[in-house]
Phi, psi and omega in degrees: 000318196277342172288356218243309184274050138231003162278334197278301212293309187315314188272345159293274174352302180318305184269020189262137187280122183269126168307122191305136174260130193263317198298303175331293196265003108352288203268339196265349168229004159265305180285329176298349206218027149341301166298291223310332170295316169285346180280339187277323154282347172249020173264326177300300184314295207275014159303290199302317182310302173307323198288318184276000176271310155313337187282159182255134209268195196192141215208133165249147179211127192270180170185141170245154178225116153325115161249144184253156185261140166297318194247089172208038151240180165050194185278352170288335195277328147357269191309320177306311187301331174282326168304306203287293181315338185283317174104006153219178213323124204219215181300346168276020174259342168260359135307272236274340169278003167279321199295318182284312147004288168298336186267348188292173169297324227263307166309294197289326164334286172306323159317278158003281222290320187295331193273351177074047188282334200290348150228123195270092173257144236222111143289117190294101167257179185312302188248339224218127160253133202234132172290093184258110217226112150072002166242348205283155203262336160260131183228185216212160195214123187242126168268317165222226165314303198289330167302316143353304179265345181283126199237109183195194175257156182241144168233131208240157168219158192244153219205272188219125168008324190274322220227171197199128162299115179235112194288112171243077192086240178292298155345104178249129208218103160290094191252150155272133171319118170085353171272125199285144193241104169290099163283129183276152175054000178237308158134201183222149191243178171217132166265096184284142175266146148253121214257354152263037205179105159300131193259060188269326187233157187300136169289137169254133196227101172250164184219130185231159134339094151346324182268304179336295204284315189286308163003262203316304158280342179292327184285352186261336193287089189247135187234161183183149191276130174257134200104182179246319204252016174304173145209035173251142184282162169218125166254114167231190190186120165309101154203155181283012173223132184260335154318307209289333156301332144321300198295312166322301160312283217292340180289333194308266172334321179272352175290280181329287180336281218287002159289319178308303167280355142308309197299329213268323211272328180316315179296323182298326188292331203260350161253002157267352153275326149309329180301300193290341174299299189292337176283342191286318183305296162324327167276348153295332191255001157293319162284339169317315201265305160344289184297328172277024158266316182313299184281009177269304197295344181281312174283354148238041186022072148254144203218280161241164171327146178291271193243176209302331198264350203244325166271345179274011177276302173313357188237008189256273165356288200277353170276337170255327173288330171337278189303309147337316173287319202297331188284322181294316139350292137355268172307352178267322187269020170257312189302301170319308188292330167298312189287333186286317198262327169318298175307334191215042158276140176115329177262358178075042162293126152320111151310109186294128194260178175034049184271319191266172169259161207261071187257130174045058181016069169279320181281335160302298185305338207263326178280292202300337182274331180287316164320290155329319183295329174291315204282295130021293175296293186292323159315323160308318139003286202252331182255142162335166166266011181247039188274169161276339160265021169271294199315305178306342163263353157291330201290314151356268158315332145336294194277335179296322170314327185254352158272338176275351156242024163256328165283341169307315173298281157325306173314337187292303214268321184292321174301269197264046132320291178301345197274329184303323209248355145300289169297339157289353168247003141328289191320304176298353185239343181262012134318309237249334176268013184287338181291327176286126193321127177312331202250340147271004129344274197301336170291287193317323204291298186314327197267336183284297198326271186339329199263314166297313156306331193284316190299318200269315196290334188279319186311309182296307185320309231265332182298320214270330210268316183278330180292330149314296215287335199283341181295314182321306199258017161328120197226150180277150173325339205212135167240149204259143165268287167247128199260158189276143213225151213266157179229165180285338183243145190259151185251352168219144323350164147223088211320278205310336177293331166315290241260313162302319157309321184270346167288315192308315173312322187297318162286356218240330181299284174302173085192283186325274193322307167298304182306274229297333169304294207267350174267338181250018172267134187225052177208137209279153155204030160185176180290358196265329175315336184278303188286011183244004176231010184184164187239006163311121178290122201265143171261015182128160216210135195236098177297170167281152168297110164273355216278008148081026187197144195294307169284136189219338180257126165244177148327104191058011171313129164245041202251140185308344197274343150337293202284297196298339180267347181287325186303307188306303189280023169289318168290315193280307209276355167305302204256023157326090186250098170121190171286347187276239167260144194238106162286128191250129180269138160255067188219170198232154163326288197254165171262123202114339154325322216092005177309304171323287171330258165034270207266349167282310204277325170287321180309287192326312149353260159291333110033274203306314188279020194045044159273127153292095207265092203237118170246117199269160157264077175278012157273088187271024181251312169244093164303116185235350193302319192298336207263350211249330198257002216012094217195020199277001181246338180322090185239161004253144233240162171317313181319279203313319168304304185287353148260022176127339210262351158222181169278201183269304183316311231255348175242008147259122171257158196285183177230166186261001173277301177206149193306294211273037187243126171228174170201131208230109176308182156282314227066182161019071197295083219259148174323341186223078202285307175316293171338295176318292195308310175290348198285175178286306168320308167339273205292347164292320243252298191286340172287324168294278189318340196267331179309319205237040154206165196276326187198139194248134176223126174232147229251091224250177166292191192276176203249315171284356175273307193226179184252003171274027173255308189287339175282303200297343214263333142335000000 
């Protein structure tokens, strides 16, 4: 009972939570591994170095853009504002339908195309290859088609100021500067020196796809609204040359503009074709009716009205035909404009605008549908035809379409209302004109004709005049706020944060390498590794042995591992209690620990000390103490005692190391080593020995393999 509750108390003491000690695990996992830190730090440092002397660094470089609202006046900007207090989609939703517009292919392309990106040239360095953008000492010239099309790499080497090596397949070929170069399969170039720009190391020339290369920038491209309810944009781009990302932004932008201001100049353009299709008609059938005035009055020698009452009857007339011609007029540019939306309903044609007065905001309908049809257009740009917001702005453009000829239709019907009832009080005046000689009657009906044409051909001239002047003065969608401007500091790498990664790496590497070292070590290597796993009182530490031979304690030995075994038996005979005899259990995890070792060098000791010293060999499954005592004939051995077959005298023997030294072998090596160990003889056997020696020490098997050690311990 008192054994099974000090097994209980010993396994508390274990799972009992011990106070962290910081100085302990200080020396056991930082200070013992010291160099390894510094070496893990100064491997880290110079790690961080490389990367930043080799990494190719990356430059951001920003710009804001103003997008102006089409609609920021009247009730549409009304509405738009009441949408936005409301918390839904209001004018920022055509910001955000810009930001793909700018990202389109179509855009960068032209970008591309203006700035010459689709050929890159590149300095070949050692470690590093570097992007030469408006410095490079050599520039290239494609002569014709084929160079033009050809899309691959060129490689150049400098020779002399003058002349220059160009790797062709296998082939190495010497040109001269400014002179064209016949390339097989490649076309022909020409290579200009800049002579301000030293030509030290090879040039690299590639040549892409125009679509490939503008990708490749669009993908680099991040745009975003500053504000929620802004309307200003921020364009930045990512590059390892912070000019040619500049040059990228601001051309980017005058790209967008003058598209913008295409799209706007488009409506203009399609009501200067109209315009100009009606004068031409108009100016035939204007001379027509001149000249048959001219030749009406020749041929009757008419020059003016005779008398008074007759001409102000005649100015009476003519003041309602005025207004008559002017409605009629009128009624040509509703027909046209009617016959114009018939013909191309259904295609999303641009309307020629401000043609009409401005009856029930026809021309307001008439700027919103074109205004969609743009929108339309540049969305098609960047979406499928299957997007859901292209269809829902086709759907649009639809229903303004079908409001715009249905007001067309009225406006039609109210103009001859009005033309009607204008010719009944025509009617009334030319009764009244009957008294006037028939052939100025018939001068007058012809001078009213004449007076209509003229009137609709100067009416188109003053439109053809305003429509010119809004192509002139045509301003894009967007004002550059801050145009991108190139910087001196890069934004990738980010040194100290580089340079804070390799120390932490230089530490956090040794740091790994220890925890894993101390976690998969199963082998002691001080004392404290013992007291921090039991609460058993350690009596002392035996380093390893180099000295190559099993016995190390002698007579008069001074050697330290010596000195560590006096100490040991220095402690056993401290905790010795009374006179009697003291049993020492002697076992390992394993075989091969030194238990043997041990139990010869701790006997030998005690020996030494005139103790009587009897160390039995109770590892009967590998025996080594006989071979260790040279002691390999020595019979009869413990096996043979625990079965019977001799006494307790007869298997102790003296040893030749010293008189107060016994040795009591295994014997045998027998089939059941445990069985043995447990029988009742065991214990007659310790008891007869403990009468006649100061100390019994046994050399038992290892303790984590077999159970006779845990049977002996009894």
């Amino acid at each position: 009972m008192n054994k099974a509750q000090s097994g209980i108390d010993e396994l508390g003491l274990l799972l009992e939570d011990k106070p962290f000690d910081l100085r302990a695990f200080f020396n056991k996992y930082i200070l013992r591994y010291w160099w390894l830190y510094a070496l893990g730090l100064l491997l880290g440092g110079a790690g961080a170095w490389l990367y930043l002397r080799y990494a190719i660094p990356q430059y951001q470089v920003k710009c804001t853009l103003l997008i102006k609202d089409p609609a920021t006046s009247g009730e549409v900007a009304s509405e738009q504002l009441l949408l936005q207090e409301l918390g839904m989609s209001g004018a920022n939703k055509n910001i955000q339908n810009e930001i793909p517009i700018l990202k389109s292919r179509t855009l960068m392309e032209e970008t591309v195309r203006r700035l010459g990106l689709d050929v890159t040239t590149t300095a070949i360095g050692r470690v590093r290859n570097s992007v030469q953008y408006h410095r490079s000492p050599v520039g290239v010239e494609r002569l014709d088609s084929l160079s033009k099309a050809y899309r691959g790499k060129v490689l150049i080497q400098p020779l002399d100021n003058q002349r220059f090596h160009l790797a062709n397949g296998d082939s190495s070929t010497v040109y001269a500067f400014g002179a064209p170069v016949n390339l097989k399969n490649k076309g022909s170039f020409i290579f200009h020196r800049n002579p301000d720009v030293k030509f030290l190391t090879p040039l690299q020339f590639s040549f892409r796809e125009l679509a490939d290369v503008a990708q490749g920038f669009a993908g680099k491209l991040n745009i975003k609204v500053v504000g929620e309810w802004s309307s200003v944009l921020e364009l930045s781009m990512r590059d390892e040359v912070a000019e040619r990302a500049s040059d990228i932004l601001n051309t980017l932008v005058d790209v967008y503009n003058e598209a913008a201001i295409e799209d706007k100049n488009r409506v203009g353009r399609n009501t200067l074709d109209f315009i100009n299709e009606r004068l031409v008609l108009l100016t035939d059938e204007l001379e027509t009716v001149e000249k048959g005035v001219e030749d009406y009055k020749r041929r009757n020698n008419i020059a003016t009205a005779s008398d008074e009452s007759a001409s102000r009857l005649l100015e009476e007339i003519s003041g309602v035909g005025q207004q008559l011609s002017e409605l009629e007029v009128q009624q040509s540019i509703s027909r046209y404009l009617s016959e114009f939306l018939s013909a191309n309903r259904g295609q999303y044609a641009l309307i020629p605008a401000n043609l009409t007065l401005d009856a029930g905001g026809l021309n307001e309908q008439i700027n919103a549908y074109n205004e969609k049809v743009l929108e339309r257009d540049r969305l098609l740009r960047t979406a499928g035809k299957e997007n859901p917001l292209l269809r829902t702005l086709e759907q649009e453009i639809l229903a303004i379409e079908s409001n715009l000829l249905a007001a067309v239709a009225d406006l039609q019907r109210s103009q001859a209302a009005s033309a009607s009832l204008m010719r009944e009080r025509l009617g009334g005046f030319r009764g009244q004109a009957s008294t006037i000689p028939r052939k100025e009657r018939e001068l007058l009906e012809i001078v009213r004709q004449a007076r209509i044409k003229e009137n609709l051909y100067l009416y188109l001239l003053e439109k053809r005049e305003e429509t010119a002047l809004s192509l002139a003065v045509a301003v894009p969608n967007s004002r550059l706020i801050d145009n991108a401007r190139p910087t001196s500091k890069p934004v990738e790498p980010q040194e100290n944060l580089i340079r804070l990664a390799g120390l932490l790496l230089g530490l956090m590497l040794p740091a790994g390498f220890v925890a894993i070292k101390e976690l998969l070590r199963d082998t002691v290597h001080s004392e404290e590794d013992i007291r921090s796993q039991t609460s058993i009182p350690l009596f002392g530490s035996i380093g390893f042995s180099k000295a190559g031979k099993q016995l190390v304690v002698t007579q008069g030995s001074r050697s330290a591992i010596a000195e560590m075994f006096r100490l040991l038996r220095t402690n056993l005979q401290f905790a010795r209690s009374g006179k009697g005899c003291q049993t020492v259990l002697i076992t390992s995890g394993i075989s091969g620990e030194g238990k043997s070792f041990i139990t010869l060098n701790l006997g030998m000791s005690l020996a030494l000390s005139n103790y009587r010293t009897l160390i039995v060999g109770l590892d009967l499954r590998k025996p080594k103490l006989h071979r260790y005592l040279d002691m390999q004939g020595v019979s009869p051995g413990i096996s043979q005692y625990l079965i019977g077959e001799t006494n307790a005298a007869d298997i102790v023997h003296a040893t030749p190391l010293h008189p107060n030294l016994s040795f009591i072998p295994s014997g045998p090596i027998p089939p059941n080593p445990a069985e043995l160990i447990q029988t009742e003889r065991m214990q007659e056997l310790m008891d007869i020995l403990q009468q006649e020696f100061d100390y019994i020490i046994l050399d038992s098997p290892p303790l984590g393999l077999v159970s006779d050690a845990l049977l002996l311990n009894r």
